[in-house]
C-alpha positions as CSV (number, residue, x, y, z in Angstrom):
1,X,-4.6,1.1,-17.7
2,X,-3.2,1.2,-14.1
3,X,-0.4,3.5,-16.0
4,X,-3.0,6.3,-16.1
5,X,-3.5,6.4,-12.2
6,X,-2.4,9.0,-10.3
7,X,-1.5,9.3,-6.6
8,X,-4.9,11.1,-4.8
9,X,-4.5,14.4,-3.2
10,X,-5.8,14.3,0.4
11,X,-5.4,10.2,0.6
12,X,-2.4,8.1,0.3
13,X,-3.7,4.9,-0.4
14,X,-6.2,5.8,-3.1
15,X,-5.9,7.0,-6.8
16,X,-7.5,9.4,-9.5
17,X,-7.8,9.7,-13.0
18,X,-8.6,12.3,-15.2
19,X,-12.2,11.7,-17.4
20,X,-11.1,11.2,-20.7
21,X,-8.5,8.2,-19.5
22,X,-10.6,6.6,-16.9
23,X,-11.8,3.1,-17.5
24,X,-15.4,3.1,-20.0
25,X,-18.4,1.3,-19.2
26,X,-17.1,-1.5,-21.3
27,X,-13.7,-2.2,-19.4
28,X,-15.5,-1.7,-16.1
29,X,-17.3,-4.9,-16.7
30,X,-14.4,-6.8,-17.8
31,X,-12.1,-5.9,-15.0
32,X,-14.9,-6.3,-12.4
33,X,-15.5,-9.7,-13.9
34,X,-11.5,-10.5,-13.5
35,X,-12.1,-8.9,-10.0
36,X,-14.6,-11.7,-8.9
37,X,-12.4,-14.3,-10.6
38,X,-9.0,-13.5,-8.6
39,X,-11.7,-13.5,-5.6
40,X,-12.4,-16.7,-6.3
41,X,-9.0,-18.2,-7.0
42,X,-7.8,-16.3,-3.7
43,X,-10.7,-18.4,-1.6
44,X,-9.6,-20.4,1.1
45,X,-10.1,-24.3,0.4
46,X,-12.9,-25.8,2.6
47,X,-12.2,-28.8,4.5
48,X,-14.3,-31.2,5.9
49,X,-16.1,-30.1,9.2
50,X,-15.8,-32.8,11.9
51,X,-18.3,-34.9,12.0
52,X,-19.6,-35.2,8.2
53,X,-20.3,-37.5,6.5
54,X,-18.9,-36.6,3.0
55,X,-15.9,-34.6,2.2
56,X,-16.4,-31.4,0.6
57,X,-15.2,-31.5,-2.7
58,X,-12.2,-29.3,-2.1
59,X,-11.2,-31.7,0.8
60,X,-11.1,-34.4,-2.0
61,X,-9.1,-32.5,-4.2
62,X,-6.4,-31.3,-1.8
63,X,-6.1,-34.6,-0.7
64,X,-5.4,-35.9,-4.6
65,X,-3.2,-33.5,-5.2
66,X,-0.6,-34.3,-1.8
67,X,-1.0,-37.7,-2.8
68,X,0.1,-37.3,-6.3
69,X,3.5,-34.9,-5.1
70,X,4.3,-37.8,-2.6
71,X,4.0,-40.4,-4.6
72,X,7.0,-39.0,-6.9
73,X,8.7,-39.6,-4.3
74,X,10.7,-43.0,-2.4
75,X,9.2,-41.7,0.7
76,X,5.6,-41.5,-0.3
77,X,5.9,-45.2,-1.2
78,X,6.1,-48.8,0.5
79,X,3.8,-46.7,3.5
80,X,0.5,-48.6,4.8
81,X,-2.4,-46.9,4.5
82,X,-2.7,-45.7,7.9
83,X,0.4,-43.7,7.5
84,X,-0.1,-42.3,4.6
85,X,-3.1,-41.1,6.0
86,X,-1.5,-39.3,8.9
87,X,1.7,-38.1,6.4
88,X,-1.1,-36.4,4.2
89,X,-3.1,-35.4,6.8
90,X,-0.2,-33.3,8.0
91,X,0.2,-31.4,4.5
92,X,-3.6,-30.4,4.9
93,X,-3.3,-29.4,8.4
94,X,-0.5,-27.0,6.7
95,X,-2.3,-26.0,3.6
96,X,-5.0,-24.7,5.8
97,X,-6.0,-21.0,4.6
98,X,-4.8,-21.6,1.4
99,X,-6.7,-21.5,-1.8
100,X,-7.4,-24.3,-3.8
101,X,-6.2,-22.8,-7.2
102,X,-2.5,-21.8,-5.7
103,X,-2.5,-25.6,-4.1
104,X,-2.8,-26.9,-7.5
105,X,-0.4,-24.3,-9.4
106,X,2.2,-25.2,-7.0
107,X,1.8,-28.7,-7.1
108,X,2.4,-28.5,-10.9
109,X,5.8,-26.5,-10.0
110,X,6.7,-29.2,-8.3
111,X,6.2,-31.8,-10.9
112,X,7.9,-29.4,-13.3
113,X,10.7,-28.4,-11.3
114,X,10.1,-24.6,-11.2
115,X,9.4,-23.6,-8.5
116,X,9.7,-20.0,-7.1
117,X,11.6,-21.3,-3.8
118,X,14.7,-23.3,-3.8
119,X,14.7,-26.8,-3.4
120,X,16.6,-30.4,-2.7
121,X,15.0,-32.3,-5.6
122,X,16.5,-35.5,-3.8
123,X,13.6,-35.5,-1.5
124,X,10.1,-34.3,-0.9
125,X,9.3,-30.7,0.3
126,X,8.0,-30.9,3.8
127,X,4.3,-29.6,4.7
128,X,6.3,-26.3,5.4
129,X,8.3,-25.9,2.3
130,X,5.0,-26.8,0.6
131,X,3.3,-24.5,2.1
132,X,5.8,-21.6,1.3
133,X,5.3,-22.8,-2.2
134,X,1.9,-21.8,-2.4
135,X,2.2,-18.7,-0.1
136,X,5.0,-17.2,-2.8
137,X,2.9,-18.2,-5.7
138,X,0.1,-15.8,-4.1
139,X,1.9,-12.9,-4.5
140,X,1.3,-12.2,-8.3
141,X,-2.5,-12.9,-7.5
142,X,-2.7,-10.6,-4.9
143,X,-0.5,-7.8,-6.5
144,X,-2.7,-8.3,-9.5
145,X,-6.2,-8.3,-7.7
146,X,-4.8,-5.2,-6.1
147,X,-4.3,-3.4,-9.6
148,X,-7.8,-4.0,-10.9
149,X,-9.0,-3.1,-7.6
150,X,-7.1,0.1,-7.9
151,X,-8.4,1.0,-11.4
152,X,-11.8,-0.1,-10.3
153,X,-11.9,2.4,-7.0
154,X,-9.8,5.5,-8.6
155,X,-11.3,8.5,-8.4
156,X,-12.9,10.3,-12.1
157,X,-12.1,13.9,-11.9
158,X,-12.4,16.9,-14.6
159,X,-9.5,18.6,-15.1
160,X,-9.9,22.5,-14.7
161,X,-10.1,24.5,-17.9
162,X,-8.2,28.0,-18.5
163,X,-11.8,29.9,-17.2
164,X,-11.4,28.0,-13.8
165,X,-8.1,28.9,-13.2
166,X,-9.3,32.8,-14.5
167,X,-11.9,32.6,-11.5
168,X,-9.1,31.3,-9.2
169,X,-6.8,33.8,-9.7
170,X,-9.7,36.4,-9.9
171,X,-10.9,35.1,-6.0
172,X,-7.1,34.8,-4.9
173,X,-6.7,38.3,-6.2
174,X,-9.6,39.7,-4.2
175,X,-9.3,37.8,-1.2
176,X,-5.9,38.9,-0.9
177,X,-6.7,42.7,-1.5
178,X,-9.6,42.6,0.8
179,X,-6.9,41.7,3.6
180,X,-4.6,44.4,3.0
181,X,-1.9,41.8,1.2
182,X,-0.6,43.2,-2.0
183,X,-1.4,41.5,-5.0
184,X,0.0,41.2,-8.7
185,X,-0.8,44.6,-9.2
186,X,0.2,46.0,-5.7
187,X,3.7,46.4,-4.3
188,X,5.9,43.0,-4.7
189,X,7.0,41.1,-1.9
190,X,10.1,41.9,0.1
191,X,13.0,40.2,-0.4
192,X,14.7,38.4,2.4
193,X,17.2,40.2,3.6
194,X,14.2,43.7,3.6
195,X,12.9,40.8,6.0
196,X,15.8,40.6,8.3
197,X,17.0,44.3,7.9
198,X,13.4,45.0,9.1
199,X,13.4,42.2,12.0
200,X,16.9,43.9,13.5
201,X,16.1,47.3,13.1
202,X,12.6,46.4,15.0
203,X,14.7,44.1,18.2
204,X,16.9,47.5,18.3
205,X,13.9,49.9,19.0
206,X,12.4,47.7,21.2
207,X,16.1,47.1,22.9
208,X,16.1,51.2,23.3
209,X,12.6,51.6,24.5
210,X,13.8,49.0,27.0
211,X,16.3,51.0,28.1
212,X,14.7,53.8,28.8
213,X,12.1,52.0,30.7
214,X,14.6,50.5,33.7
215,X,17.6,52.2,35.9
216,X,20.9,51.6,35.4
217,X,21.1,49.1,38.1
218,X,18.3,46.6,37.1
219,X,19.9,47.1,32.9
220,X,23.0,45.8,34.3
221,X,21.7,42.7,35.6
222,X,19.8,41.9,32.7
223,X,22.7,42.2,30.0
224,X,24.9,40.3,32.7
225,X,21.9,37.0,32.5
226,X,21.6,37.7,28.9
227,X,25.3,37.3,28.5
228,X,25.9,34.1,30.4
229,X,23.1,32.1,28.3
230,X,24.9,33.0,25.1
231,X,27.3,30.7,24.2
């Protein structure tokens, strides 16, 4: 369906589509429901404001998942529990922004070594490299939100039939004539060098009329400046 778009006239970032392949009533709803649903997934997780007393559920969740990607590791284990807690706590601090959904997709990379950036397998990815997990995993979701958004916002238009372009022609015709341009009918257009043989033979005249307006003395001087700007 995003196929059928075509780039919009007067604005660059927008698109149109003819009537009889825009989107029905039918595929409206299903990619507006696949709209709110790539909203969703592209949500920012929620941490836990300071001074709760419960973690939000998202909290929880982030906090599973880190914990189960360090634990694959030798240096997520033989750690007290304080630091652990501060080694986690420094993968949320860098996961902040992120959406849950792309926290868990790259997570699963991870434990099935593919993952969309290169990595030493030997050891575990640093809150950074993590965190450029998840930001290149967003990229299909956000190219693909972008498409239904696209098919969602084009804009329906009716192509013109052969009597339109008649009463085109037929307006360009007389608005034309009524400005004393030639039309279709009328004499045809000059060609280019009419143009130029006209343009020449109109600087000469003027040249001569010159001429005749000034002395000898003051024509003089004016060839002589007109002569040293030439190249």
């Amino acid at each position: 369906m995003h196929g059928r778009l075509e780039a919009h006239p007067a604005h660059p970032t927008r698109y149109c589509v003819p009537r009889a392949k825009a989107a029905t009533t039918a595929e409206r709803h299903a990619l507006s429901a696949c709209a709110e649903r790539l909203e969703a997934e592209l949500a920012p997780w929620r941490r836990t404001p300071p001074g709760a007393d419960r973690p939000t559920a998202d909290h929880l969740a982030v906090d599973a998942i880190v914990t189960r990607i360090l634990t694959g590791f030798e240096q997520g284990r033989g750690r007290s529990d304080d630091e652990t807690d501060v080694l986690v706590g420094e993968y949320l601090d860098g996961l902040k922004g992120f959406p849950l959904a792309a926290i868990h997709a790259a997570a699963e990379r991870y434990r099935n070594d593919t993952t969309l950036e290169p990595r030493n397998r030997r050891f575990r990815p640093s809150p950074g490299e993590f965190a450029a997990e998840v930001r290149k995993g967003l990229i299909a979701l956000r190219t693909r939100l972008l498409h239904v958004r696209r098919v969602l916002d084009a804009e329906v238009y009716d192509p013109p039939t052969e009597a339109d372009a008649a009463k085109v022609r037929e307006a360009t015709a007389a608005y034309l004539s009524g400005r004393g341009f030639p039309t279709d009918g009328g004499r045809p257009a000059p060609a280019p060098e009419e143009v130029t043989a006209a343009r020449e033979a109109s600087l000469r005249e003027m040249g001569a009329a010159a001429a005749r307006s000034f002395d000898a003395g003051t024509l003089a001087r004016l060839n002589a400046r007109l002569d040293a700007r030439r190249p």
